[in-house]
C-alpha positions as a Markdown table, in Angstrom:
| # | Residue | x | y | z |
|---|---|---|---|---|
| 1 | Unk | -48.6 | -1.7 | 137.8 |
| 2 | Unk | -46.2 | -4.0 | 136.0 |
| 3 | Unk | -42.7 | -2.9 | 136.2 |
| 4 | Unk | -40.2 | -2.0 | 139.3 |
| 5 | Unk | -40.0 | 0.7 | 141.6 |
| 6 | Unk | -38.3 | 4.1 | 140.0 |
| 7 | Unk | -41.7 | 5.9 | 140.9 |
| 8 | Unk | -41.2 | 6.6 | 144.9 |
| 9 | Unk | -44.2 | 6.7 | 146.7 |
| 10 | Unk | -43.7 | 8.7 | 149.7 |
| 11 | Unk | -46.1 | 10.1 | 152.3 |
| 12 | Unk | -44.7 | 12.7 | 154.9 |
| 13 | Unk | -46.3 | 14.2 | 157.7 |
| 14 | Unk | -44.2 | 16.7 | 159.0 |
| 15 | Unk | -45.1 | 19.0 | 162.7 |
| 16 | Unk | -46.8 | 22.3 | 161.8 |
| 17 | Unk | -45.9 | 25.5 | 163.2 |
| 18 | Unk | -48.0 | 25.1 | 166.3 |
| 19 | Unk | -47.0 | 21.8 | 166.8 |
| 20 | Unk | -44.7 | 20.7 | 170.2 |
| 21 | Unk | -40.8 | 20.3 | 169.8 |
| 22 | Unk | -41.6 | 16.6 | 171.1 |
| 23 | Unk | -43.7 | 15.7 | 168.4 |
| 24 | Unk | -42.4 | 12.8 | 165.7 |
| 25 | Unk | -42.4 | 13.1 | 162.2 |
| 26 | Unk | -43.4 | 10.5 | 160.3 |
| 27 | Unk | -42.5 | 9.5 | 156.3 |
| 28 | Unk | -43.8 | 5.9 | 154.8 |
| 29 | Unk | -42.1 | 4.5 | 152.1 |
| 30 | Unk | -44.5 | 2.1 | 149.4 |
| 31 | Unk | -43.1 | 0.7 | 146.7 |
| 32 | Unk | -45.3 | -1.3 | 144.1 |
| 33 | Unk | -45.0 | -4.8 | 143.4 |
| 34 | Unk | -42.4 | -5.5 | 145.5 |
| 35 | Unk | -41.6 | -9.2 | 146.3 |
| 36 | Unk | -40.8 | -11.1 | 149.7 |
| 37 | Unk | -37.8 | -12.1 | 148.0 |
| 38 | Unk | -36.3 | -9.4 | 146.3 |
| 39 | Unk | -34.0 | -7.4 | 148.8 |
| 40 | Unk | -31.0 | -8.2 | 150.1 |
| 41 | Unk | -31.9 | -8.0 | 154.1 |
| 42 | Unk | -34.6 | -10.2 | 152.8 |
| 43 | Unk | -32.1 | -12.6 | 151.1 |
| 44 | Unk | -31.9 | -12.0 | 147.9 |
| 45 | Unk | -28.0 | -13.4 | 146.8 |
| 46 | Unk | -27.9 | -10.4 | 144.4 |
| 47 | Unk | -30.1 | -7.8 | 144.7 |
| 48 | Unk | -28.0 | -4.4 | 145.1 |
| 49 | Unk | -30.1 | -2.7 | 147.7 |
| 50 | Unk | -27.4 | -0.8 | 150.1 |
| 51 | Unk | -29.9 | 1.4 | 151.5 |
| 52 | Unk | -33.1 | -0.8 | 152.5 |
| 53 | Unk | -30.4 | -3.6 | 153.9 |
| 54 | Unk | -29.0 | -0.7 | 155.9 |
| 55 | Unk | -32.4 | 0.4 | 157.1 |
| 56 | Unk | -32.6 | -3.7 | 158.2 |
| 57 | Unk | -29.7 | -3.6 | 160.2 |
| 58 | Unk | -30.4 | -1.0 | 161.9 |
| 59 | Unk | -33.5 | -1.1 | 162.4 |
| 60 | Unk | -36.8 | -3.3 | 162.5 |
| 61 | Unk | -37.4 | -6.1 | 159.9 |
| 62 | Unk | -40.5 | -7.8 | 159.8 |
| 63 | Unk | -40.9 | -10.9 | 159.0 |
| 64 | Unk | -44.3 | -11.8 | 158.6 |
| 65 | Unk | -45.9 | -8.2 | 157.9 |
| 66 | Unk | -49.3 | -8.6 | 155.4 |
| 67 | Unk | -50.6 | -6.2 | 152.9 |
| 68 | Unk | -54.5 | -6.4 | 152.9 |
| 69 | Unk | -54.9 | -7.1 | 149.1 |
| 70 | Unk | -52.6 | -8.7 | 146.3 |
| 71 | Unk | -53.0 | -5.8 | 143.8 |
| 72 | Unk | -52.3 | -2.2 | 144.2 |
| 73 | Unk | -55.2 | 0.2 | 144.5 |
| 74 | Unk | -57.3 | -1.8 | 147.5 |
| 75 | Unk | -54.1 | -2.0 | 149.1 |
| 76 | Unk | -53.3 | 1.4 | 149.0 |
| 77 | Unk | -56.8 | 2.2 | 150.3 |
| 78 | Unk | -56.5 | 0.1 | 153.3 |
| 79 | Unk | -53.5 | 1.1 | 153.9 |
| 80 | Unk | -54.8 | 4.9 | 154.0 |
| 81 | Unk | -57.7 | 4.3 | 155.6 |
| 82 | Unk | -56.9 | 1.4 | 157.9 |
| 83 | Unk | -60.2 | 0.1 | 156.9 |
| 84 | Unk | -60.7 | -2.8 | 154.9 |
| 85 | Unk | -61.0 | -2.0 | 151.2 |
| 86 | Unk | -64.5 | -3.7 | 150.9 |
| 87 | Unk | -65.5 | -1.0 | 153.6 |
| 88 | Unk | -64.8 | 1.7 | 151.0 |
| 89 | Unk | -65.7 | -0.3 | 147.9 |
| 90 | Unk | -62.1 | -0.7 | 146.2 |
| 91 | Unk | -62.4 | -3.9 | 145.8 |
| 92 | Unk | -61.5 | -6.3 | 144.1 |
| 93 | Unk | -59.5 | -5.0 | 141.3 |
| 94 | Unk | -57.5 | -1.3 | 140.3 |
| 95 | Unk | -58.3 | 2.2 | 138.5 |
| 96 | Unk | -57.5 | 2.3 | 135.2 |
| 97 | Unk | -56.1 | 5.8 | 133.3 |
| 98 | Unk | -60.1 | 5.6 | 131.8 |
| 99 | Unk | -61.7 | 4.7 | 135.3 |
| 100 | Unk | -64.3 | 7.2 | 136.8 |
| 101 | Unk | -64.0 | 6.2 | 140.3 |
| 102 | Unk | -61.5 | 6.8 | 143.3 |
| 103 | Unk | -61.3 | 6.7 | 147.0 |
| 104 | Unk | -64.5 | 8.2 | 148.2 |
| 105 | Unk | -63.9 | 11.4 | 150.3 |
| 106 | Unk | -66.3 | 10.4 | 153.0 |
| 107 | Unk | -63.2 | 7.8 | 153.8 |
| 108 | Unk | -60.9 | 9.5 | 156.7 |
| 109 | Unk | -57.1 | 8.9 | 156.0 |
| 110 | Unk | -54.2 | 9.0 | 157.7 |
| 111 | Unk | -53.4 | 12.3 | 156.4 |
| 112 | Unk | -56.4 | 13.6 | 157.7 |
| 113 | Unk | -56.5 | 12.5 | 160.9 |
| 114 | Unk | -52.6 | 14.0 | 161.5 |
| 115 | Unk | -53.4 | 17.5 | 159.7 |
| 116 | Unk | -56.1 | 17.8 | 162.4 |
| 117 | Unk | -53.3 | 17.7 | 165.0 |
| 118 | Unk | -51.0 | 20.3 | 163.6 |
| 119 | Unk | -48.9 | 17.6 | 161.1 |
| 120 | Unk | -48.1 | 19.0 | 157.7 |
| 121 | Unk | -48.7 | 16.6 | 155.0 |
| 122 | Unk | -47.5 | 15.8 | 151.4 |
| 123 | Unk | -47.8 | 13.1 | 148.9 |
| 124 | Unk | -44.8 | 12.2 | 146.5 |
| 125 | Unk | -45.4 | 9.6 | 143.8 |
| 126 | Unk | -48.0 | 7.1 | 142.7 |
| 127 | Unk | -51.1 | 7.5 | 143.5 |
| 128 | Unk | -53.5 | 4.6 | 142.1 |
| 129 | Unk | -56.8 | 6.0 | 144.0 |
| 130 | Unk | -58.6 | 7.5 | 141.5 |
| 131 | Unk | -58.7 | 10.9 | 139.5 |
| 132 | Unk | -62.0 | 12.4 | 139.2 |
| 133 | Unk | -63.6 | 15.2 | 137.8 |
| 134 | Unk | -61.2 | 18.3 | 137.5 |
| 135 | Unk | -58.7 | 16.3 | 139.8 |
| 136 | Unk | -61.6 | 15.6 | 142.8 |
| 137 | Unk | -59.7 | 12.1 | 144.3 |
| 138 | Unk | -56.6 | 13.5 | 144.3 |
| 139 | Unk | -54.2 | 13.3 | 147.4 |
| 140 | Unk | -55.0 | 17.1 | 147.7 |
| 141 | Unk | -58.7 | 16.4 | 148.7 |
| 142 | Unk | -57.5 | 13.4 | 150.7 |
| 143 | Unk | -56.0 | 15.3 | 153.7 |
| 144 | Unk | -52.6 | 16.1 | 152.2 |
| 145 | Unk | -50.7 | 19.7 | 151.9 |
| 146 | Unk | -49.1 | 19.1 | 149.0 |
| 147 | Unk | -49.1 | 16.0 | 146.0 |
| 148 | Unk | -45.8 | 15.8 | 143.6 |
| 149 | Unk | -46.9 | 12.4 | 141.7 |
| 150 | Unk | -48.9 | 10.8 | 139.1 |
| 151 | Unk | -53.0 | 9.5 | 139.3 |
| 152 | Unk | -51.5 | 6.2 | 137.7 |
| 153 | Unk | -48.8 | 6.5 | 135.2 |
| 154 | Unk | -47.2 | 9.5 | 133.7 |
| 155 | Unk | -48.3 | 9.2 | 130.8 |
| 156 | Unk | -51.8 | 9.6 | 131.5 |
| 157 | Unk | -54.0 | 11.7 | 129.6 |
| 158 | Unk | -56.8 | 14.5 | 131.4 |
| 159 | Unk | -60.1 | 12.8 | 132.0 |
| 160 | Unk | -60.7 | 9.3 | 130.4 |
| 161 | Unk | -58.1 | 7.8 | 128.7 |
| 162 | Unk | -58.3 | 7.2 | 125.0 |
| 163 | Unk | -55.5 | 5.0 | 124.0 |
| 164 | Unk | -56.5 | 1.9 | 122.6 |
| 165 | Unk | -59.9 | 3.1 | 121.9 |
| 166 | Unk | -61.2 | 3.6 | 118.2 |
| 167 | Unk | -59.8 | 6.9 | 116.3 |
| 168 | Unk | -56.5 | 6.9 | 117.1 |
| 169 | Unk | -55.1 | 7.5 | 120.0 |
| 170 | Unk | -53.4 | 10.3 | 122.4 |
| 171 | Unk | -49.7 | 10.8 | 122.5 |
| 172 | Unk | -47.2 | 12.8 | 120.4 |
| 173 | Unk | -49.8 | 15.8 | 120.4 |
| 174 | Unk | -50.0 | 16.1 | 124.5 |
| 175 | Unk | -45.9 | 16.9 | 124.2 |
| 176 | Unk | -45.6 | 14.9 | 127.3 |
| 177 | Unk | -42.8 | 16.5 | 129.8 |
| 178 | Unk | -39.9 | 14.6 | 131.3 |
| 179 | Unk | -41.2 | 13.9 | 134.8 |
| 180 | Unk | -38.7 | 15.0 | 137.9 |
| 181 | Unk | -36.1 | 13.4 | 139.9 |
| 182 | Unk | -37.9 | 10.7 | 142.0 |
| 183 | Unk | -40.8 | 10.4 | 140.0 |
| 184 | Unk | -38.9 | 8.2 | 137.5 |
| 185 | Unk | -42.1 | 8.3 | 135.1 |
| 186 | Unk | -41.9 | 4.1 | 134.8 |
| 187 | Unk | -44.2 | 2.8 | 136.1 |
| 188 | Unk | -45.0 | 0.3 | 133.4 |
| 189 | Unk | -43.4 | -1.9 | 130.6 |
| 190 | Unk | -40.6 | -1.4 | 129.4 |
| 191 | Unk | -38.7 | -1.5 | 132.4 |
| 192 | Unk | -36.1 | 1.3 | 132.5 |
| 193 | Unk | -33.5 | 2.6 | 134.7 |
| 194 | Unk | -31.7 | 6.4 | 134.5 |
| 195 | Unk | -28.3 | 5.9 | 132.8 |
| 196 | Unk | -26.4 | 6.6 | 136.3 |
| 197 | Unk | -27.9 | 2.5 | 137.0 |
| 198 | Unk | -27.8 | 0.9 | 133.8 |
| 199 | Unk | -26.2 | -2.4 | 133.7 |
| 200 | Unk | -24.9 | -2.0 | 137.4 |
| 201 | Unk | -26.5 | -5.6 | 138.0 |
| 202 | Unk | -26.8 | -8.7 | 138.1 |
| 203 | Unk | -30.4 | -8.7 | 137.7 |
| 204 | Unk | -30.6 | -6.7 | 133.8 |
| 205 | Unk | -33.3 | -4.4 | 133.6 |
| 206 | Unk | -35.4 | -5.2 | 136.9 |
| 207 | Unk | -32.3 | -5.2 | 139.1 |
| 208 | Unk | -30.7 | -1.6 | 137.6 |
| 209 | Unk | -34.6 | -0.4 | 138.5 |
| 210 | Unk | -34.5 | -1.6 | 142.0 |
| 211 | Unk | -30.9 | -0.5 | 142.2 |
| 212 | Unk | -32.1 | 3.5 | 141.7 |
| 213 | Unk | -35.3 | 2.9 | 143.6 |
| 214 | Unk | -32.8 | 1.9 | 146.5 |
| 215 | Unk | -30.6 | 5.0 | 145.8 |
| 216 | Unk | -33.6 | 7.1 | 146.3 |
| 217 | Unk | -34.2 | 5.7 | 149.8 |
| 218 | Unk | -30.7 | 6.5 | 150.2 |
| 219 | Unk | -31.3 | 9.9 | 149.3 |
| 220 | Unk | -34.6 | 10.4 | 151.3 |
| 221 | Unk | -32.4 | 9.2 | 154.1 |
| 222 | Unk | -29.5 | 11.3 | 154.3 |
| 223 | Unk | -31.8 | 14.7 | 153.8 |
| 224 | Unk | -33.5 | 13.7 | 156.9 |
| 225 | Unk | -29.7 | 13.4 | 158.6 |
| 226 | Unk | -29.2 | 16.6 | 156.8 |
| 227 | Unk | -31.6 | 18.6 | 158.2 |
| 228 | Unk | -31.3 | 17.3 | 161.6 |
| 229 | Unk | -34.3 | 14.9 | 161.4 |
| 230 | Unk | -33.5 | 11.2 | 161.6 |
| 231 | Unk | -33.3 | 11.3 | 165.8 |
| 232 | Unk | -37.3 | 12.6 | 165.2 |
| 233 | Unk | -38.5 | 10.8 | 162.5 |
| 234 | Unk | -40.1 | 7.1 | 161.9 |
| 235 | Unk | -39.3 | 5.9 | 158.9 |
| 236 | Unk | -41.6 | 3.1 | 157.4 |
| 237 | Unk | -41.3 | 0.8 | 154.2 |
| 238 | Unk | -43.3 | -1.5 | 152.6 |
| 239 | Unk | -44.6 | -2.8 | 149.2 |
| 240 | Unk | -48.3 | -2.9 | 148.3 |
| 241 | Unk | -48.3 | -6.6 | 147.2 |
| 242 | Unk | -46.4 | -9.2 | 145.7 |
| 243 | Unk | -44.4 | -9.4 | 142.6 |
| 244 | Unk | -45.9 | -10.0 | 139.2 |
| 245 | Unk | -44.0 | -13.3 | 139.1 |
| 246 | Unk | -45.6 | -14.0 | 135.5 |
| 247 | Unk | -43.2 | -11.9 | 134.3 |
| 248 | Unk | -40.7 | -14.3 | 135.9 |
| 249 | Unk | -37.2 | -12.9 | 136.3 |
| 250 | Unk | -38.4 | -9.4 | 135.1 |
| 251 | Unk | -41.2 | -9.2 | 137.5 |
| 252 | Unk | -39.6 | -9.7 | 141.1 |
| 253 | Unk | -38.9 | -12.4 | 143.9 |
| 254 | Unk | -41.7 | -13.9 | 146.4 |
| 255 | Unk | -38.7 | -15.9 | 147.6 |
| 256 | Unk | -39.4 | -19.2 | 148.9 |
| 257 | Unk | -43.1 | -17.9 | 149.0 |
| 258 | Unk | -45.9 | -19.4 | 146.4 |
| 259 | Unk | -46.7 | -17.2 | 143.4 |
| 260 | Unk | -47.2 | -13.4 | 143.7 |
| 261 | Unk | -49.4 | -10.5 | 142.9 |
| 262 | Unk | -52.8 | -11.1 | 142.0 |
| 263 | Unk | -53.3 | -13.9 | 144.2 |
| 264 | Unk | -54.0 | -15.0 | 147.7 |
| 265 | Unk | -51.3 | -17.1 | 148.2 |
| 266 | Unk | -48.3 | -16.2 | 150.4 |
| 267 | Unk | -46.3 | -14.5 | 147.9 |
| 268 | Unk | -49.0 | -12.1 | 147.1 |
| 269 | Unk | -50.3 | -10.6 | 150.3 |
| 270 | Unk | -46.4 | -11.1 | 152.7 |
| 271 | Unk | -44.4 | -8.0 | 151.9 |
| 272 | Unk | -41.3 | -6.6 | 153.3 |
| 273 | Unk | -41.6 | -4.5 | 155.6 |
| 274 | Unk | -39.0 | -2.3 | 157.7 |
| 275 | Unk | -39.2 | 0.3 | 160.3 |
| 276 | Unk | -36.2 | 2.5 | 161.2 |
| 277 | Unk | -36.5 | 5.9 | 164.4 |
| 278 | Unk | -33.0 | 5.9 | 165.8 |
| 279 | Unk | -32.7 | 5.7 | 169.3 |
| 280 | Unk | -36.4 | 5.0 | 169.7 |
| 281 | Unk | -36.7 | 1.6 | 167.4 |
| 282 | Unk | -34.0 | -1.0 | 168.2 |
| 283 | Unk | -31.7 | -3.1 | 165.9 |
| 284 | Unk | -33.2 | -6.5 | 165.0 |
């Protein structure tokens, strides 16, 4: 997708009933098209991302961490499947709102393989694998519990898409709902923040986007400290490629890495990446 991170992808696998006291929990963090360059713990000299540079310090940051493909959905597949996308046939571009495809089911996740040891699992966010017939590559058929997100973007119609194709198109007659908290529902041009982060940057629209994306970390963080969870939780981030540095200062840093998404150059494939389990994962 083309704009900044106010959809939070989240993946949680939480210990079932039957599971042992000992056991971790485990919650992965992705955000889309996020650039080498544009955090502050990666320095950025005015990104406002509190949060994720807080997670740095006192945690792990890597510094040379690679995402398997430069665009979203054979990322998001490797990254599920720990196979390479050409394994699994994602490759080499994305699904569309109109494509037919998705992650075949024959593909064993991550989800899967931790629901089979007690974990419950859930999905929050962007999905980008594929919808299906009546819903059949959704995250529910994928090994997780639960799924609170969009196939693509929110404003995605049932079936194939029809905007842009002759007669008209969808819209105004779907009555489309304001999505929840987290979800954001921009996932595409025009980039938009909530009105609690507008104009709080340096950085105009992009910056007041990645501003609230951060907050929602935040927020993810302190209901794990809430509920007693941080001491027994590994927290992971990450971003599925580069930065769609076309759109120049509205589309994200690489830093001092060459050119961004889409490509096979540094800037497209090295992602931030941070890993935070207190008293288990230390500082540095």
């Amino acid at each position: 997708w083309h704009g900044p991170w106010l959809l939070l992808p989240v993946l949680a696998v939480l210990p079932g009933p039957a599971a042992g006291a000992a056991r971790p929990n485990f919650v992965l963090v992705l955000a889309d098209d996020l650039g080498f360059g544009d955090l502050g713990c990666y320095g950025h000299p005015s990104s406002a991302t509190p949060n994720l540079d807080r997670l740095a310090a006192r945690g792990l940051r890597f510094t040379d961490f690679y995402s398997s493909a430069a665009v979203c959905s054979p990322s998001r597949a490797a990254l599920l499947t720990g196979r390479l996308q050409v394994r699994s046939g994602i490759y080499p571009g994305v699904f569309e709102p109109g494509s037919r495809g998705g992650l075949p089911l024959a593909e064993v996740t991550v989800a899967e393989v931790l629901k089979a040891q007690g974990y419950a699992t859930a999905m929050v966010g962007k999905w980008h694998l594929g919808f299906g017939a009546n819903g059949s590559f959704l995250p529910v058929h994928q090994g997780f519990d639960h799924f609170l997100g969009v196939p693509y973007s929110h404003d995605q119609v049932r079936g194939s898409g029809v905007r842009g194709r002759s007669g008209g198109s969808a819209g105004a007659d779907f009555g489309w709902a304001k999505p929840p908290g987290l979800l954001g529902g921009h996932t595409h041009y025009p980039q938009f923040s909530s009105r609690e982060f507008a104009g709080r940057t340096r950085r105009g629209p992009f910056g007041d986007a990645l501003a609230e994306f951060d907050g929602s970390v935040g927020q993810l963080l302190q209901a794990l400290q809430d509920h007693g969870l941080d001491n027994s939780t590994l927290v992971f981030f990450t971003s599925d490629n580069g930065p769609s540095t076309l759109r120049m200062a509205r589309g994200g840093s690489a830093g001092h890495l060459r050119c961004g998404k889409g490509t096979t150059y540094e800037g497209g494939m090295r992602e931030p990446a941070l890993a935070y389990w207190p008293g288990h994962i230390a500082p540095g």
